[in-house]
C-alpha positions as CSV (number, residue, x, y, z in Angstrom):
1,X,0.0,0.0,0.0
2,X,1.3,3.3,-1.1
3,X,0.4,6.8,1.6
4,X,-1.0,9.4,-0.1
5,X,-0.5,13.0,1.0
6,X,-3.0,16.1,0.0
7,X,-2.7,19.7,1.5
8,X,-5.8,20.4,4.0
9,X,-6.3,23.1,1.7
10,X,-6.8,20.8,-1.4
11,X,-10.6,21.1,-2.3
12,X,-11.2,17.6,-2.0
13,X,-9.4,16.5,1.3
14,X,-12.4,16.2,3.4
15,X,-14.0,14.8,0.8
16,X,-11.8,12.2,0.2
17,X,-10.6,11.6,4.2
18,X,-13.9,10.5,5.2
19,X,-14.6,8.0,1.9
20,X,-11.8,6.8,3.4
21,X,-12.5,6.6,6.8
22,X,-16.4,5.3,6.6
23,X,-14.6,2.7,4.0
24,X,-12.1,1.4,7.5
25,X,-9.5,3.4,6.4
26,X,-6.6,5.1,8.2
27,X,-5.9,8.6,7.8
28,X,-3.6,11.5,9.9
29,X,-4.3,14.6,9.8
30,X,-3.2,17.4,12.2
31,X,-4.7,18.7,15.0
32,X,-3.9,21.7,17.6
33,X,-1.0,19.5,19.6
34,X,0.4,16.8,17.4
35,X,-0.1,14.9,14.2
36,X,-2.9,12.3,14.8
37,X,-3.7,9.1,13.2
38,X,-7.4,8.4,12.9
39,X,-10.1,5.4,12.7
40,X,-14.0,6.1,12.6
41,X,-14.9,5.1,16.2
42,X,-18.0,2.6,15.1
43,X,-15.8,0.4,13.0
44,X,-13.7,-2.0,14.8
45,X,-11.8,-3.5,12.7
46,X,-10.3,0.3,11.4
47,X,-9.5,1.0,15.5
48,X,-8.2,-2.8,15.7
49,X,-5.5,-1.4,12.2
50,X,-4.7,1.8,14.5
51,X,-2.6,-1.0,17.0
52,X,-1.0,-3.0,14.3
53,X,0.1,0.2,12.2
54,X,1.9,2.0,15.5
55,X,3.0,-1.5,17.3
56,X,0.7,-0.3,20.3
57,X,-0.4,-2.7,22.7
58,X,-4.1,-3.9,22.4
59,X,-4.7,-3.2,26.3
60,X,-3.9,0.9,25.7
61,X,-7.3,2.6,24.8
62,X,-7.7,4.8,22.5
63,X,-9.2,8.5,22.6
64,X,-12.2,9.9,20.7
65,X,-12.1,13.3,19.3
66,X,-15.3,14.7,19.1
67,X,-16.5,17.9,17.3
68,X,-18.2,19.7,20.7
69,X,-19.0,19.1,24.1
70,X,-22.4,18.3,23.2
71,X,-21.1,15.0,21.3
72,X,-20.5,13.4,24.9
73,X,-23.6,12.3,25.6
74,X,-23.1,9.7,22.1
75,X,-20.7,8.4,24.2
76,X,-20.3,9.0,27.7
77,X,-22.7,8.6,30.6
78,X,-22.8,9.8,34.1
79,X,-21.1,12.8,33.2
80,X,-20.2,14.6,36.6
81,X,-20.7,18.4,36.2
82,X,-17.2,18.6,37.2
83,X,-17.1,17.3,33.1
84,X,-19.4,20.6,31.8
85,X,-17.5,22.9,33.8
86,X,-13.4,22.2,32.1
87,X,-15.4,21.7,28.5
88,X,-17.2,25.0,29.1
89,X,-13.2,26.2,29.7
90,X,-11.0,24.3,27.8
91,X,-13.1,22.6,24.9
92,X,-12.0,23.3,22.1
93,X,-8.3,22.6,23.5
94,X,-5.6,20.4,25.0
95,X,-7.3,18.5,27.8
96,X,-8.6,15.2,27.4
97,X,-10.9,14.0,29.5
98,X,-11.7,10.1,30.8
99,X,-15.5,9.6,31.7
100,X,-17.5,6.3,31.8
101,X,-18.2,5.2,28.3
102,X,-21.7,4.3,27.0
103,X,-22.1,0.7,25.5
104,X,-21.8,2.2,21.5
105,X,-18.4,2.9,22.3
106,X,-16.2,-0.9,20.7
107,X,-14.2,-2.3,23.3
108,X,-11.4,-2.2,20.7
109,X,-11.3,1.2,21.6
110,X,-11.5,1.6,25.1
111,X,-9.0,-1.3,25.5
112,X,-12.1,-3.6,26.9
113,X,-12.2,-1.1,29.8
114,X,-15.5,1.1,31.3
115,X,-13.2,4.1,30.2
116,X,-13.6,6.4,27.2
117,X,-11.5,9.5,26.9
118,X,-12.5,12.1,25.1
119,X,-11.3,15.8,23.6
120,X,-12.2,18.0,21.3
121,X,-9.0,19.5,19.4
122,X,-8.4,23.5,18.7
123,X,-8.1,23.4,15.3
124,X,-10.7,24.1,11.9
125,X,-9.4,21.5,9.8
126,X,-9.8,19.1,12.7
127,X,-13.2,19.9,13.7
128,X,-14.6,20.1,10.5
129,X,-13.0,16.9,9.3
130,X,-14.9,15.3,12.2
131,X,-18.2,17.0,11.5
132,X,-18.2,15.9,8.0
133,X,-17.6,12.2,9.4
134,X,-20.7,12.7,11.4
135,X,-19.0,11.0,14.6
136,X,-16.0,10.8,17.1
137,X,-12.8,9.7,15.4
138,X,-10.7,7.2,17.7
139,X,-7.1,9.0,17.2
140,X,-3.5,8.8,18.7
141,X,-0.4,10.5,17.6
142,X,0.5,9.7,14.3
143,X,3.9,8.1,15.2
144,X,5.5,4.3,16.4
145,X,4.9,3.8,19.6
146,X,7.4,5.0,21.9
147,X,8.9,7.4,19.3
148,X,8.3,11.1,19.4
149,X,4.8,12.6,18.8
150,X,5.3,14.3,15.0
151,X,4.7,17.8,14.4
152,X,4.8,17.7,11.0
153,X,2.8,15.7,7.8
154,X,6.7,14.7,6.5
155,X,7.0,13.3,10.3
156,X,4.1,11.0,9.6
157,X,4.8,9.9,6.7
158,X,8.4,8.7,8.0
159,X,6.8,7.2,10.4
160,X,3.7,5.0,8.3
161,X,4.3,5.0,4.7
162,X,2.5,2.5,3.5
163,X,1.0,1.4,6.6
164,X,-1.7,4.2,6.8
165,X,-4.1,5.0,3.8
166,X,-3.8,9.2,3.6
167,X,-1.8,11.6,5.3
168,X,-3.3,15.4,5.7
169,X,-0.6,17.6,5.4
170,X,-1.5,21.4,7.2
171,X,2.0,22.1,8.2
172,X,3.3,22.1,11.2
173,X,1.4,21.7,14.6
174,X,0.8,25.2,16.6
175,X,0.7,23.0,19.8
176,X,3.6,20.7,19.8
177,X,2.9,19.3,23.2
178,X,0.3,16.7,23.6
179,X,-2.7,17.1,26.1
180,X,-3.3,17.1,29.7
181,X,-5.0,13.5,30.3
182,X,-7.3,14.1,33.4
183,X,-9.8,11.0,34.7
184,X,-12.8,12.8,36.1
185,X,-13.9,8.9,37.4
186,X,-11.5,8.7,40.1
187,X,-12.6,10.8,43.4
188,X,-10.5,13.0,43.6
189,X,-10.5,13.4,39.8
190,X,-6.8,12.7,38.8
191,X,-4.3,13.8,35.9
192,X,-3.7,10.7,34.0
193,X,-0.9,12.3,31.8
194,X,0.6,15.9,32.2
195,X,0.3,17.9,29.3
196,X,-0.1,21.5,27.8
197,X,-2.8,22.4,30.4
198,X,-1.3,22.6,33.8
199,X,-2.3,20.7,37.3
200,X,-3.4,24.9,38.5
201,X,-5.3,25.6,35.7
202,X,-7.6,22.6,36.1
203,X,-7.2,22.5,40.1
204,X,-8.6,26.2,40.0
205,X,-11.1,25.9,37.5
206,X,-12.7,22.7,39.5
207,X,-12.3,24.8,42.8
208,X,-15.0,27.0,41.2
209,X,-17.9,24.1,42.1
């Protein structure tokens, strides 16, 4: 299988992304941190490619970006209004968040755990990508695993030639530093993965409740 690479700015490269996509194909694309390879959530079998492509192990979920907050609900159930309150402030943007998932979500994704975590990304080619898809996109950095997260589409491709189906290429990432991972089904909610929102921002913004 040969990658093909487009320009987000080529008329056709939504178009095209998401015949690819609905069809179980792979395609990265960037976002507001890093470069992420995608899979349309309600297809297994396209999430299952995700951990064969990167060499990631089956047992490490997944995340869902989603084109709003009001997407969760698809999703997610008992959302704790401790969830509302950091989308309110940091959706669109760099914090992930990990809430109980609803039974649509495929264990493939959520590594056969109760878990789903879920962000939705800064950035217009993202979001609209994900709109036209009509559903959340299971994504992780576009990379092997345990290499570094790339910024850029020539990254990706070095990366997974002809191991992914099409590569979006918008230039380089504004972000560069991949989000804040923060479990809001743990009492005290905990911070999974430090990232480019801080442990203040989020402690002060939940001290609001």
């Amino acid at each position: 299988m040969r990658t093909q690479v487009i320009a987000t700015t080529d008329p056709e490269a939504i178009e095209k992304a998401v015949q690819l996509l609905k069809a179980g194909g792979l395609v990265a694309f960037p976002t507001d941190t890093v470069y992420g390879v995608g899979a349309y959530a309600f297809l297994p079998q396209a999430v299952e490619r995700i951990y064969h492509v990167k060499g990631r192990p089956l047992n490490k979920p997944i995340p869902l970006l989603l084109d709003s907050a009001e997407s969760l609900p698809q999703v997610a159930r008992d959302i704790a209004p401790e969830a509302w309150l950091l989308t309110k402030r940091f959706w669109p943007g760099a914090l992930t968040l990990v809430l109980r998932r609803k039974p649509a979500v495929p264990d493939i994704v959520t590594g056969g755990g109760a878990t789903v975590a879920l962000r939705v990304p800064d950035h217009p080619f993202a979001l609209k990508l994900i709109q036209a898809v009509g559903g959340p996109i299971a994504t992780t950095s576009a990379n092997l695993t345990g290499h570094p997260d790339p910024q850029t589409a020539q990254e990706v491709v070095e990366y997974l030639e002809g191991r992914i189906d099409l590569v979006l290429d918008g230039g380089r990432c504004p972000g560069g530093i991949p989000s804040t991972v923060m479990d809001l089904t743990e009492t005290p909610p905990a911070i999974v993965r430090p990232g480019a929102i801080s442990r203040e921002e989020l402690e002060r913004e939940l001290a609001c409740l």
